[in-house]
C-alpha positions in Angstrom: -10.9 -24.0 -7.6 -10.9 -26.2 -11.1 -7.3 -26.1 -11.2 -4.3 -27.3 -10.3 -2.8 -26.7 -7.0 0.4 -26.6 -4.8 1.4 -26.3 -1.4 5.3 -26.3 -0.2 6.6 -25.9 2.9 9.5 -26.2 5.4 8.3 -26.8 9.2 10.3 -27.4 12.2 8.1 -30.4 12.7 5.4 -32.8 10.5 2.8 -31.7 13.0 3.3 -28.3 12.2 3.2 -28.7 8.6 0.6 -30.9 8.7 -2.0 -28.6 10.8 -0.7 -25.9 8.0 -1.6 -28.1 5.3 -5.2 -28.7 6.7 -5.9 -25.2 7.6 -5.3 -24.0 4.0 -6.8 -27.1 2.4 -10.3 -26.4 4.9 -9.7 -22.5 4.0 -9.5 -23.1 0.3 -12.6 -25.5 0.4 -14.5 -23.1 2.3 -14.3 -20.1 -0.1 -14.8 -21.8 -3.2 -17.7 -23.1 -1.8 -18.9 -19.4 -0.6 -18.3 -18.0 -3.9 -18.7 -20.6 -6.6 -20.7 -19.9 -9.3 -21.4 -23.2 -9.7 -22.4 -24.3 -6.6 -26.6 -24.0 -6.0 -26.1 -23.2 -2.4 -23.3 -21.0 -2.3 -23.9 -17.0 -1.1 -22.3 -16.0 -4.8 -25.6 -17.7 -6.2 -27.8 -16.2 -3.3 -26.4 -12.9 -4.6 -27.2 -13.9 -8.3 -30.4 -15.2 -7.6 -31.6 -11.1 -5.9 -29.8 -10.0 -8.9 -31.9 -11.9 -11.4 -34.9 -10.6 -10.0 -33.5 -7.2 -9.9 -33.7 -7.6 -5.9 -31.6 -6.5 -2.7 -29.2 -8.5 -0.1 -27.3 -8.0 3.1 -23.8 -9.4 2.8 -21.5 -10.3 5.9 -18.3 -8.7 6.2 -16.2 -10.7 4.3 -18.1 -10.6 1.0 -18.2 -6.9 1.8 -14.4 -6.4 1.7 -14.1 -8.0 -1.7 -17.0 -5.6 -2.9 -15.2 -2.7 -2.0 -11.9 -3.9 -3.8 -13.9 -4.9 -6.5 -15.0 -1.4 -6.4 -11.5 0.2 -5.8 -10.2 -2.0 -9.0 -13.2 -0.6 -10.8 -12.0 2.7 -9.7 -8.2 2.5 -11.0 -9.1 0.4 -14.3 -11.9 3.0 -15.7 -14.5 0.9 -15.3 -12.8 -1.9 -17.1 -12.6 -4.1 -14.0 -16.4 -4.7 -13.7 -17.4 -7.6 -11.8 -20.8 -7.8 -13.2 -19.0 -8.6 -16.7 -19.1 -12.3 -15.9 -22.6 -13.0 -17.9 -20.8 -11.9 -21.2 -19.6 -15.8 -20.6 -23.0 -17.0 -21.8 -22.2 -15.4 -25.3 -18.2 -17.0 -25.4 -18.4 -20.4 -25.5 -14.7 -21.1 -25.5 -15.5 -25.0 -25.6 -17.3 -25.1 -28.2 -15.6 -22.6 -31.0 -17.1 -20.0 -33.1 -18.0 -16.5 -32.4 -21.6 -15.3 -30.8 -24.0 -13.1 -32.6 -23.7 -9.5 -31.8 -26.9 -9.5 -31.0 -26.3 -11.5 -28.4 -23.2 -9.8 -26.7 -25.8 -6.7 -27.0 -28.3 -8.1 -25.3 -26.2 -9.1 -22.4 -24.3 -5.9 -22.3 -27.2 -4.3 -21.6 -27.0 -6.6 -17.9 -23.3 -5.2 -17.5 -22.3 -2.4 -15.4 -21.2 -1.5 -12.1 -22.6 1.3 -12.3 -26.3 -0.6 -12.3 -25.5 -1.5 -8.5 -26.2 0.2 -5.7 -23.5 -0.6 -2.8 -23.9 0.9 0.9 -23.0 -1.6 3.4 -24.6 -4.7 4.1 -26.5 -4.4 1.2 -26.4 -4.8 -2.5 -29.2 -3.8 -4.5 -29.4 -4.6 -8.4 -31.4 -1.7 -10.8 -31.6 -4.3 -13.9 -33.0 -7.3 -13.7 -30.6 -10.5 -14.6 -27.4 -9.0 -13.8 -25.1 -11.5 -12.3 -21.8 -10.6 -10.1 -18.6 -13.0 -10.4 -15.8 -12.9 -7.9 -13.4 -15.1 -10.4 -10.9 -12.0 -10.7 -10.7 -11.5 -7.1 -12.0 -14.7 -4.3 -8.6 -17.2 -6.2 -5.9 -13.9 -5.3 -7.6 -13.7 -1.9 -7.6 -17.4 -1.1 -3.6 -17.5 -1.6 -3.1 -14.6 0.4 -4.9 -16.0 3.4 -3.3 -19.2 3.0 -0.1 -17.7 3.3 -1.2 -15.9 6.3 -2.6 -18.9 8.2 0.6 -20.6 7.3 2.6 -17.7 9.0 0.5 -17.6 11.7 1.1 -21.4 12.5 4.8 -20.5 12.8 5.4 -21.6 8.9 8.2 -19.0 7.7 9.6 -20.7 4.5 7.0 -22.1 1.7 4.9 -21.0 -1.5 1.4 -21.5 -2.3 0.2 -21.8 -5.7 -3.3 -22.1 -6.4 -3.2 -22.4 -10.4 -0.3 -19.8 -11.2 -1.3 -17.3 -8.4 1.5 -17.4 -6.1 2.4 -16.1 -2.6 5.8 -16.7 -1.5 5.7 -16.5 2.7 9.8 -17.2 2.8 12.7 -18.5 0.9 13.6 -22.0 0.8 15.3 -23.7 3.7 18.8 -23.4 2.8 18.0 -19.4 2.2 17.6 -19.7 -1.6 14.9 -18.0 -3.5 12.1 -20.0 -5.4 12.3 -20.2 -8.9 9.2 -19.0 -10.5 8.8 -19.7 -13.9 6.1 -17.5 -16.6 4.4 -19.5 -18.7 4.9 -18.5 -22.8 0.8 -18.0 -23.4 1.8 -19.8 -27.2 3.3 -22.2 -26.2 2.6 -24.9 -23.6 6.2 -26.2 -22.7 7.9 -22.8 -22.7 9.1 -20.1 -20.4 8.8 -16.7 -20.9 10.9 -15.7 -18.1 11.8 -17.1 -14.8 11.6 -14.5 -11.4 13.5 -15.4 -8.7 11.7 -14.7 -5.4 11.8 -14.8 -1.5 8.6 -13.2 -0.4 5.7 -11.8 -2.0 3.3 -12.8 -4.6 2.6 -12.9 -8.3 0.1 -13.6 -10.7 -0.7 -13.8 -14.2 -3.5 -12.8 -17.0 -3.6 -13.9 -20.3 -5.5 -15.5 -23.4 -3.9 -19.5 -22.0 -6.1 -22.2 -22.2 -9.9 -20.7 -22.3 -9.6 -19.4 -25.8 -10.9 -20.2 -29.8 -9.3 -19.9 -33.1 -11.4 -18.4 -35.7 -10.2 -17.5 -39.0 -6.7 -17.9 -37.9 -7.8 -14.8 -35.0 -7.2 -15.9 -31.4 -10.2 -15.1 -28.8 -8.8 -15.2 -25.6 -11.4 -15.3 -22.1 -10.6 -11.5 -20.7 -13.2 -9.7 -21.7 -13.7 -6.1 -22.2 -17.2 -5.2 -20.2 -17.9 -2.5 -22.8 -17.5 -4.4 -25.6 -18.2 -7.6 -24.6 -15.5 -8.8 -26.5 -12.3 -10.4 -25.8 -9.2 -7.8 -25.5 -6.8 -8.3 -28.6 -3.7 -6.0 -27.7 -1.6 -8.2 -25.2 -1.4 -11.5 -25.1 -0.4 -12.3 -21.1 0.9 -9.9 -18.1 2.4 -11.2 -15.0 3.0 -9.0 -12.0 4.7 -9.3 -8.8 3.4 -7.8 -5.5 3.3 -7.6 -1.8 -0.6 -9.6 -2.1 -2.1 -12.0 -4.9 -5.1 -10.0 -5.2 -3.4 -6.5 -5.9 -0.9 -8.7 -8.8 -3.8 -10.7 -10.2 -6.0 -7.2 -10.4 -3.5 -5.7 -11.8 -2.6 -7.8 -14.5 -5.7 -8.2 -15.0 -6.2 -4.6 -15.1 -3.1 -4.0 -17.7 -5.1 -6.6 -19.9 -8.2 -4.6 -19.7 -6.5 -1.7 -21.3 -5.0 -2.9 -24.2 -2.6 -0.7 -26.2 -2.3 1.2 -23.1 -1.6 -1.5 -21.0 2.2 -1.4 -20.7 2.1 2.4 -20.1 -0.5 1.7 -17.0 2.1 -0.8 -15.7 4.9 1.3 -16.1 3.2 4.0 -14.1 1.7 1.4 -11.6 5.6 1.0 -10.5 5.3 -3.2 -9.6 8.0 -5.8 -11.2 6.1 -6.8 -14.6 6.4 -8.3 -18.0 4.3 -8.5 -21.0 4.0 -9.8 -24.0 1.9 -8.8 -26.8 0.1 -10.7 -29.2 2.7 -10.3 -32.1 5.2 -12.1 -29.5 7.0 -8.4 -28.9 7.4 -8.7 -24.6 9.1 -6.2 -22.2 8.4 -5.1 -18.0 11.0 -5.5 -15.6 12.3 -7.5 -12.6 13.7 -5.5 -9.8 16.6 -7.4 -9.4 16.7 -7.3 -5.6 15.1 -9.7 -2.8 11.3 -8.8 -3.6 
C-alpha cells in the first residue's frame, strides 16, 4: 500500500490471532496487487492499458462493485469524485516542486471525465483515447473494511486496523475501553488536532499532508479538483467517522472536493467530522456517545 500499517488485536488464543493476521496480511497483498497502478500485471493496468487505446473490458465482480461506488461517489460529490482524475498526476509532480504549465493540465483535462466512460456490466468501454482510471480514493477504504470483516469472521471481536490512517475499529479493547484515535494537525508533523475516542466503526482522513509543494509561500496540496486540474485550496484536512472506511474516506474526500462548501456538505451529510481550513480555523463534531 506504500504506507505504513497496523494491525491490533485481542484473541482468545495465538492461533486465532495468528490465522487473523495472515488472512488480512494475504488479503491486503492481494488487492494491491489487483489494483496497483504500479504494478505491469495488475487488472488496474489491464484496464489502463484498453483505456489508452480508447478500447473496451469485461471486469469480474469485484472490480464491478468499486465501479459502481465510484459512480455513486461521482453521483453525491457533483462530479467532483472522478476516478479518471488520476492522470492530472503527470502534471503535479509533488517531488519535484514547481508548478506545471497550464498547458499541460489542459491537455490532460481533456482525458478527464467520467462522463467519457461507458459502464454497463462487465464491461467498461473508454470514448477518449489515454484516459486512465485510479482506484487510490476507493481499493485502501475497501481493504480495511474487509480486513475487519475477515477478522470478525475468524471469531476476532476486539482490535483495529489501520492501513495508513484509515481505520476500522471491529471492538473495543480488552478491558472494554475505547481506542484512542488521534487526527493528525496537516501543519504540523508532531501535533494532534483532536483525539476521537472509539469502540467500533471506522474513520478516515483527506488532506494536503505529505504529497504537497510550496511555491511562493502557496501550499499545493495532492487532492485535485478534476475540473480544474488543480489542487483544492479551501480546507486544509477533513476526517470523518463512519460505519465503513470507504463511505468516511469518500466522504472526506468528497468534503475536500468542494471547497468553501465543504463544511456545509458535511454538516448536511450528518457523520461525526472535523475540519480544518487552510487559515488554521477548524470545527465538525464528535457525537459523544459509543460510535
Amino acid at each position: 500500500m506504500g504506507t505504513p500499517c497496523e494491525i491490533q488485536l485481542f484473541a482468545p488464543t495465538q492461533t486465532k490471532a495468528n490465522n487473523a493476521f495472515l488472512a488480512v496480511i494475504a488479503d491486503v497483498e492481494r488487492l494491491e496487487a489487483r489494483y496497483s497502478r504500479y504494478k505491469p500485471d495488475s487488472f488496474l493496468s489491464a484496464i489502463n492499458r484498453a483505456a489508452a487505446i480508447g478500447g473496451t473490458i469485461n471486469v469480474d465482480d469485484e472490480t464491478a462493485s468499486l465501479l459502481d461506488y465510484a459512480v455513486t461517489c461521482h453521483e453525491q460529490s457533483d462530479g467532483l469524485f472522478d476516478i479518471t482524475s488520476g492522470i492530472l498526476r503527470h502534471a503535479w509532480k509533488f517531488d519535484k516542486g514547481g508548478l506545471p504549465e497550464q498547458s499541460l493540465v489542459d491537455e490532460l483535462r481533456d482525458k478527464v471525465g467520467w462522463h467519457k466512460v461507458s459502464w454497463k456490466r462487465p464491461v467498461l468501454a473508454f470514448s477518449v483515447p489515454g484516459m486512465e482510471i485510479d482506484f487510490g480514493g476507493v481499493v485502501k477504504e475497501y481493504a480495511v473494511d474487509r480486513a475487519a470483516s475477515l477478522c470478525y469472521g475468524l471469531g476476532i471481536r476486539r482490535g483495529v486496523i489501520n492501513l495508513g490512517g484509515d481505520i476500522k475499529v471491529i471492538g473495543p479493547r480488552d478491558d472494554g475501553s475505547p481506542w484512542q484515535v488521534g487526527i493528525r494537525h496537516p501543519r504540523s508533523k508532531d501535533a494532534l488536532l483532536d483525539t476521537v475516542q472509539l469502540y467500533e466503526g471506522a474513520l478516515a482522513s483527506s488532506g494536503d499532508y505529505e504529497r504537497c509543494i510550496m511555491v511562493d509561500g502557496v501550499r499545493y496540496g495532492h487532492v485535485l479538483n478534476p475540473k480544474t486540474g488543480w489542487p483544492v485550496r479551501h480546507l486544509a484536512a477533513v476526517s470523518v467517522v463512519a460505519d465503513f472506511c470507504v463511505v468516511a474516506g469518500s466522504a472526506s474526500t468528497i468534503a475536500m472536493l468542494k471547497e468553501d462548501r465543504g463544511v456545509e456538505w458535511l454538516q448536511d451529510l450528518g457523520l461525526p467530522h472535523l475540519w480544518v481550513d487552510v487559515r488554521g480555523e477548524k470545527g465538525g463534531f464528535w457525537i459523544k456517545k459509543q460510535l
